[in-house]
C-alpha positions as CSV (number, residue, x, y, z in Angstrom):
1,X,144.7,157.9,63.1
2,X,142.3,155.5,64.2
3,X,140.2,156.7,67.4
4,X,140.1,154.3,70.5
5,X,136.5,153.6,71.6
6,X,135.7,152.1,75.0
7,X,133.2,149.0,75.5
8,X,130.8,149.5,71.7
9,X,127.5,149.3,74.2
10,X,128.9,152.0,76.4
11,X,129.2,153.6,73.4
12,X,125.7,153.1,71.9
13,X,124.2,154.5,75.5
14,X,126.7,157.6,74.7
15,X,125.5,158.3,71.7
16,X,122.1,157.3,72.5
17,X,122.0,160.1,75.4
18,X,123.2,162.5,72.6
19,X,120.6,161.6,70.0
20,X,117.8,162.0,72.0
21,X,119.2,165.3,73.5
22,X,117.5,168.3,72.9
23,X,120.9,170.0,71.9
24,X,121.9,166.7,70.1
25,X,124.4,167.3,72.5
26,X,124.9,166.6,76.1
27,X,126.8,168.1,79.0
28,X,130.1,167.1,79.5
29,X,129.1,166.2,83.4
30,X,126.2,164.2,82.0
31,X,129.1,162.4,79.6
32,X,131.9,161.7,82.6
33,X,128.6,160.4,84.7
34,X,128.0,157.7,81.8
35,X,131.6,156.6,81.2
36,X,131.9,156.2,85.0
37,X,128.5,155.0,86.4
38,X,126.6,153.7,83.6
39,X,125.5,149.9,84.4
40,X,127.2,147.7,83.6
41,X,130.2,149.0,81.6
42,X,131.0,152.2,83.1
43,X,134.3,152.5,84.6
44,X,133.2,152.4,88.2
45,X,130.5,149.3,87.0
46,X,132.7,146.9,85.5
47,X,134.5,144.2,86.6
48,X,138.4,145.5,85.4
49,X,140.5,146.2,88.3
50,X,141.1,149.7,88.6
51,X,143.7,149.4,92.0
52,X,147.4,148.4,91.6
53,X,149.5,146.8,89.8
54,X,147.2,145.7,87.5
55,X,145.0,148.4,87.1
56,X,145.2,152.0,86.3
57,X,146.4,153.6,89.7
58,X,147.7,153.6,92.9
59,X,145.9,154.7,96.2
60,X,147.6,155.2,99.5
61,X,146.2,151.8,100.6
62,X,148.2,150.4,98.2
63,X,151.4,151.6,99.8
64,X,151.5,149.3,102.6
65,X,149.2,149.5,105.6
66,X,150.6,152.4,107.0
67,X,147.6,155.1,105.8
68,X,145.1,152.6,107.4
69,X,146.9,152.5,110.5
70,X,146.9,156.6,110.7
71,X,143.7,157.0,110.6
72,X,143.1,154.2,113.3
73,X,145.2,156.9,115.1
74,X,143.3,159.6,114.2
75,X,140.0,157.8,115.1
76,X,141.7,157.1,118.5
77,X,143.2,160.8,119.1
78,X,139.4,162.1,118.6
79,X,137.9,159.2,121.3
80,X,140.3,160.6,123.7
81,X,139.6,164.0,122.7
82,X,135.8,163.8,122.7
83,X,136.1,161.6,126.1
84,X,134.6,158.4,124.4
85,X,136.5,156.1,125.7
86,X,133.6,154.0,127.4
87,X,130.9,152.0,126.0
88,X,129.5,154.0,123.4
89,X,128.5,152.2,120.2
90,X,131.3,153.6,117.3
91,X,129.9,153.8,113.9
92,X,132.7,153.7,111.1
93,X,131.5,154.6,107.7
94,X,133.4,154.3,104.7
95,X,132.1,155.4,101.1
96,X,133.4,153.5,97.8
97,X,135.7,151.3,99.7
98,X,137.4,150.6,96.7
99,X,138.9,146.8,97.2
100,X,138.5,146.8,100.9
101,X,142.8,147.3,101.4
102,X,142.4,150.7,103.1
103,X,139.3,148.9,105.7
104,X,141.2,146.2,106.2
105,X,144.2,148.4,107.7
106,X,142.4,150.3,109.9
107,X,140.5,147.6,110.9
108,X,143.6,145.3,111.8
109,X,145.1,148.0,113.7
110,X,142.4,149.2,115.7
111,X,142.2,145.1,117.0
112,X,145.8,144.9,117.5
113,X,146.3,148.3,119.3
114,X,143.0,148.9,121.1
115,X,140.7,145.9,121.1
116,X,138.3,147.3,123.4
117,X,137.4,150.5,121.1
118,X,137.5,147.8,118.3
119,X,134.5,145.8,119.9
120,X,132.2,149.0,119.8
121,X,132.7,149.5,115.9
122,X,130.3,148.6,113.7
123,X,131.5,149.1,110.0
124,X,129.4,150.5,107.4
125,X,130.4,150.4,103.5
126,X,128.6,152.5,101.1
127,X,129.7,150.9,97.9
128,X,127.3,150.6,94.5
129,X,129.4,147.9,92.6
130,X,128.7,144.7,93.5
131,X,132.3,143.8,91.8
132,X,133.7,146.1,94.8
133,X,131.3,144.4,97.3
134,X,132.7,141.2,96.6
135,X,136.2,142.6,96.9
136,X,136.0,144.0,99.8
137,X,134.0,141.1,101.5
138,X,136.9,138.8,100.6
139,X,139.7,141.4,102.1
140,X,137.7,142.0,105.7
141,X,136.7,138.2,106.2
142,X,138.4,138.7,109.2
143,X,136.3,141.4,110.3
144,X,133.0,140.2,109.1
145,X,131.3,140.7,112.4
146,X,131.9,144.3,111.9
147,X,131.1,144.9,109.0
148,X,127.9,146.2,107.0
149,X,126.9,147.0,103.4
150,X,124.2,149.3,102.0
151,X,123.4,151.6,99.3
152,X,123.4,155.9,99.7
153,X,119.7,156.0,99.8
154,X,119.7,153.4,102.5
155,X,121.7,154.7,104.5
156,X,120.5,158.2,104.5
157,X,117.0,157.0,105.4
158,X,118.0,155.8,108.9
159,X,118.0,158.2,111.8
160,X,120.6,160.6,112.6
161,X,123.5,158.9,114.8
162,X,126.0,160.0,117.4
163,X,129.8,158.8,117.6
164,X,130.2,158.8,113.6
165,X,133.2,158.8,111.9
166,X,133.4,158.6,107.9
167,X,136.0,158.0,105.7
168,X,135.9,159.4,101.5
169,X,139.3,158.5,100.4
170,X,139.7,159.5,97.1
171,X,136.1,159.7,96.5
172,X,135.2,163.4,95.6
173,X,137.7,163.5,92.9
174,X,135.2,161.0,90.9
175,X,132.2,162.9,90.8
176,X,131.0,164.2,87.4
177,X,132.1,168.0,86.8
178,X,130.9,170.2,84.8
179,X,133.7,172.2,82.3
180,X,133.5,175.9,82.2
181,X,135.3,178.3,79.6
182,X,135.5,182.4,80.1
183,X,135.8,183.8,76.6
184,X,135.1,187.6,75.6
185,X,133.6,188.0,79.4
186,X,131.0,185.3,78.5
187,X,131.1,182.0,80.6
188,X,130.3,178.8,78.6
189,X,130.0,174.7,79.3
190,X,131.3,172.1,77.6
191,X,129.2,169.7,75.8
192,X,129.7,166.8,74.2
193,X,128.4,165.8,70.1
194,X,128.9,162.8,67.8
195,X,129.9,162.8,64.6
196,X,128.8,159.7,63.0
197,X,130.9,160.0,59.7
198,X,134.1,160.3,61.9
199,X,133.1,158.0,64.4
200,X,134.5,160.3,67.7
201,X,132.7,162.1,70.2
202,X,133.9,165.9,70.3
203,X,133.3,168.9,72.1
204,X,131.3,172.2,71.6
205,X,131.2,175.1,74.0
206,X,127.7,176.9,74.3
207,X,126.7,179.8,76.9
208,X,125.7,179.0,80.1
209,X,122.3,180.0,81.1
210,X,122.1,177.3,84.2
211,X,121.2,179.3,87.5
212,X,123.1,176.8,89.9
213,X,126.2,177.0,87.9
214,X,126.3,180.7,87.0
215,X,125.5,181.1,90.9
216,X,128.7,178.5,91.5
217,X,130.4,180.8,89.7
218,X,129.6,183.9,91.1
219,X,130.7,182.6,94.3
220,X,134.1,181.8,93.0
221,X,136.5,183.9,94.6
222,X,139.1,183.8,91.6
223,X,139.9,185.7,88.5
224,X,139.3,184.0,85.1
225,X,141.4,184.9,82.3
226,X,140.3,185.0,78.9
227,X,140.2,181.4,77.9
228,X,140.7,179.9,80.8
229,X,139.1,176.3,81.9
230,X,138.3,175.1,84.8
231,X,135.8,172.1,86.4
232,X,132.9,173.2,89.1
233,X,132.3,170.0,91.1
234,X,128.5,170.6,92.5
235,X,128.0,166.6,93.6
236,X,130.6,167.9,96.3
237,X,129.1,170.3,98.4
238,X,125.8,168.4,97.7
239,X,126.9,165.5,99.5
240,X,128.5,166.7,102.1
241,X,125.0,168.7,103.0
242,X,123.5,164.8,103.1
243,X,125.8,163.2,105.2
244,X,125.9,166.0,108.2
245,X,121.8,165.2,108.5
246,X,123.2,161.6,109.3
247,X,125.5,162.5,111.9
248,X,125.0,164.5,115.5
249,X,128.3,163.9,116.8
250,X,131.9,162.8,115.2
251,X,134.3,163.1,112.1
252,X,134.4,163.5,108.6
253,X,137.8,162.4,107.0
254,X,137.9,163.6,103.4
255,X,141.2,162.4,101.8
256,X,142.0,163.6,97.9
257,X,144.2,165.4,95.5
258,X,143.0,169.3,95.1
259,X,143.5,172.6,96.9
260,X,142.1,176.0,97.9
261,X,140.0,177.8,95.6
262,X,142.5,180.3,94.0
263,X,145.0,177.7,93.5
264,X,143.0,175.6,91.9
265,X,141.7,178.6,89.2
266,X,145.5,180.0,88.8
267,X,147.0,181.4,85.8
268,X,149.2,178.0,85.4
269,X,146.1,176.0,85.3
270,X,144.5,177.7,82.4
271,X,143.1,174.5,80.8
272,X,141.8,173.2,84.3
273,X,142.6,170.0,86.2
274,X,140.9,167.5,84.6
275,X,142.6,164.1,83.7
276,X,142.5,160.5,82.7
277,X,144.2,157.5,83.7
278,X,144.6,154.3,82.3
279,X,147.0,151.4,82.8
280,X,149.1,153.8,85.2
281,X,149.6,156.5,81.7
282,X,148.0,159.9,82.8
283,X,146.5,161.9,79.5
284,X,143.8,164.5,78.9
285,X,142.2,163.0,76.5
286,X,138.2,162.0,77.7
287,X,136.8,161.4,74.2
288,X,138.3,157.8,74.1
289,X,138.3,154.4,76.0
290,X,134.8,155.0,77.9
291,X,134.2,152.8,80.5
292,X,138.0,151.6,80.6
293,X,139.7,154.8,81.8
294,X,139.3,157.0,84.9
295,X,138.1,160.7,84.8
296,X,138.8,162.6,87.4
297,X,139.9,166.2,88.3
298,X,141.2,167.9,91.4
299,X,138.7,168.8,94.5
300,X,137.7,172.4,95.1
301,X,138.3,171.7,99.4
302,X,137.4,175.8,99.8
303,X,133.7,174.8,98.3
304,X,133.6,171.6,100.3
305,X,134.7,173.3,103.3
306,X,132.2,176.0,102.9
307,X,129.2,173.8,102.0
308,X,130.1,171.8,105.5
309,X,130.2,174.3,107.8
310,X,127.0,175.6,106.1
311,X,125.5,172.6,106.7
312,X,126.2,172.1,110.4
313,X,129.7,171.0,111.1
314,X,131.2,173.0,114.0
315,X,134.9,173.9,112.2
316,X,136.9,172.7,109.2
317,X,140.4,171.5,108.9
318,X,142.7,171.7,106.1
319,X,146.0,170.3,106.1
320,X,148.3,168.2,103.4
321,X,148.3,164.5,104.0
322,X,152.4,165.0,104.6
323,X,151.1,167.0,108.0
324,X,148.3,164.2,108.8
325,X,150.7,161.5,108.8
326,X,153.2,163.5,110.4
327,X,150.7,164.8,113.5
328,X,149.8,161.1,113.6
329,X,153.1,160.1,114.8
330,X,153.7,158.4,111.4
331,X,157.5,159.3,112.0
332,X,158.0,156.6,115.3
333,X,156.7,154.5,112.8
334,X,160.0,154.7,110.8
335,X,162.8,151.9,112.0
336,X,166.1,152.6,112.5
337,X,167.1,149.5,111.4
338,X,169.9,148.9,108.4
339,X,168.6,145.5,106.6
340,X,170.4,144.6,103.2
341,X,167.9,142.8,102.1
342,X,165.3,145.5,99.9
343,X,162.3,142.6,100.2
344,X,162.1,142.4,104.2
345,X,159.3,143.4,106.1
346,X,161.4,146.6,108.0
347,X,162.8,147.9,104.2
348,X,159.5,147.9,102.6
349,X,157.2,149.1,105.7
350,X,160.3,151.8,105.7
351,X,160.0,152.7,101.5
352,X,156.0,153.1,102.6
353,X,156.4,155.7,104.9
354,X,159.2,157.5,103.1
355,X,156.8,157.3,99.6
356,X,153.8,158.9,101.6
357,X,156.2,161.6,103.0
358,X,158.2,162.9,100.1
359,X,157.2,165.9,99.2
360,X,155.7,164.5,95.7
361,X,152.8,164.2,94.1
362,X,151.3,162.1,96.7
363,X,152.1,164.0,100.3
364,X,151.4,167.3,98.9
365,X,149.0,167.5,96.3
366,X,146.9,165.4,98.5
367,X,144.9,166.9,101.5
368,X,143.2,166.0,104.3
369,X,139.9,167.9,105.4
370,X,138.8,167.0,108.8
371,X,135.3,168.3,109.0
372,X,134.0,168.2,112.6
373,X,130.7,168.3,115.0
């Protein structure tokens, strides 16, 4: 059967990375950051659209404008609750934006329902892909006087800011994990080799002798079975340490598909959570289409939570995005209003709402961490 390569000079960096390994092999995190982040053709470089209908997923901005709308809520609940409702610059900060859909709701609904907290935002994107940057320029045109693009490093050099509120939608679950196997009491990584006669990229399992990870895994409050795989998601915790040394004051919304700790590490999820997606077909196969599929596994929210309250944010709160939208008052938003035709603006906006609330994969594997200071 003929193996399915991704873009050949995607490819040739792969196997270039291997070659000039010491191992003549590399990590698998080192592999999933290449076939995502690798300029130009990694998945998160290019210019496919990943978002839609014509991509490989959906996100909840793609379900109407409803999720944008809660969290204009939720922005608004916390200025009343933090007794901001004066003059005080508001800074919104939104990491890998994706194409702008889920800014562009918020945005809207923050003008139309309270234009005076609107006039105090000033919206910052954190977004690496230029493709994205021009996406999301095109969607906020409206709200170009608000908004303002810069890179990580940028943005972590300026000083330390009160009144902050960031959005990571779906962001966590894209950061390069490193695979772990427990076999005969030993704990070993995945790494990745070529085999140039074959032509496919496989995978080898050596010990681990890496003090971060084996002290990631010591942490872990779970119990691995023999042969049992799971993903240890370090970039995490790591960055949630840098963004609370840019923020005195506000929220952090972290919105994803994962769970606790001791779910995530269960005896049903013996081969872990990693997946791929492409062209809306989920697999587990990583060793094919680089650069043109998604990787992505599920978000360890007991690590994040614990690396943000060791990092100075007051309390932690963990809740599925069913009971965010719910708290939100997403339920009023529902119209009691029979229309026989399935294409008008009260059936769909009613299908949205109903789609983020069944209890499916979206409104209960997905969860909401509200870390605050």
């Amino acid at each position: 059967m003929e193996i399915k390569l991704g873009h050949p000079e995607l490819v040739s960096t792969i196997i270039h990375a291997i070659h000039t390994a010491e191992k003549q092999a590399i990590s698998f995190r080192d592999y999933m950051e290449l076939c995502l982040y690798s300029e130009p053709y990694g998945y998160y470089r290019n210019d496919s659209l990943k978002i839609g209908k014509e991509g490989d997923f959906y996100t909840s901005s793609s379900i109407g404008s409803v999720m944008g709308e809660m969290i204009a809520t939720f922005i608004g609940d916390e200025l009343q609750r933090r007794e901001l409702l004066g003059s005080e610059p508001l800074h919104l900060v939104e990491w890998g934006g994706g194409n702008g859909r889920m800014a562009q709701h918020l945005l809207d609904e923050l003008k139309r329902s309270a234009p005076s907290v609107y006039e105090r935002v000033t919206y910052t994107i954190i977004e690496t892909s230029a493709f994205h940057r021009g996406l999301q320029r095109t969607a906020l045109h409206m709200h170009e006087q608000l908004l303002r693009f810069t890179s990580e490093q940028e943005w972590l050099d300026e000083e330390p800011q009160a009144n902050m509120f960031i959005l990571a939608n779906e962001l966590l679950d894209a950061f390069p994990v490193h695979r772990i196997r427990y076999v005969d009491g030993i704990y070993q990584e995945s790494y990745v080799k070529w085999q140039e006669r074959d032509r496919i990229f496989s995978e080898i399992w050596l010990p681990i002798k890496s003090k971060p990870l084996l002290d990631t895994i010591d942490c872990l409050k779970v119990h691995w079975l023999d042969g049992q795989v799971g993903e240890l998601n370090l970039e995490s915790g790591a960055w949630i340490s840098r963004i609370s040394k840019r923020m005195t004051s506000g929220s952090c919304l972290i919105i994803d598909y994962g769970d606790a700790e001791e779910e995530l590490f269960a005896a049903h999820r013996h081969l872990g959570t990693l997946m791929c997606y492409r062209k809306h077909q989920a697999h587990e196969n990583p060793w094919i289409y680089q650069g043109e599929q998604d990787l992505t596994s599920h978000v360890n929210f007991s690590a994040v939570e614990a690396a943000a309250l060791q990092s100075g944010f007051a309390n932690c709160r963990l809740v599925t995005q069913r009971d965010f939208l719910v708290e939100r008052g997403i339920l009023e938003k529902l119209q009691n209003h029979y229309d026989p035709n399935p294409f008008s603006e009260v059936s769909k906006r009613n299908r949205a709402i109903r789609q983020l609330l069944l209890s499916d994969q979206m409104s209960e594997l997905f969860k909401v961490l509200i870390a605050a200071k």
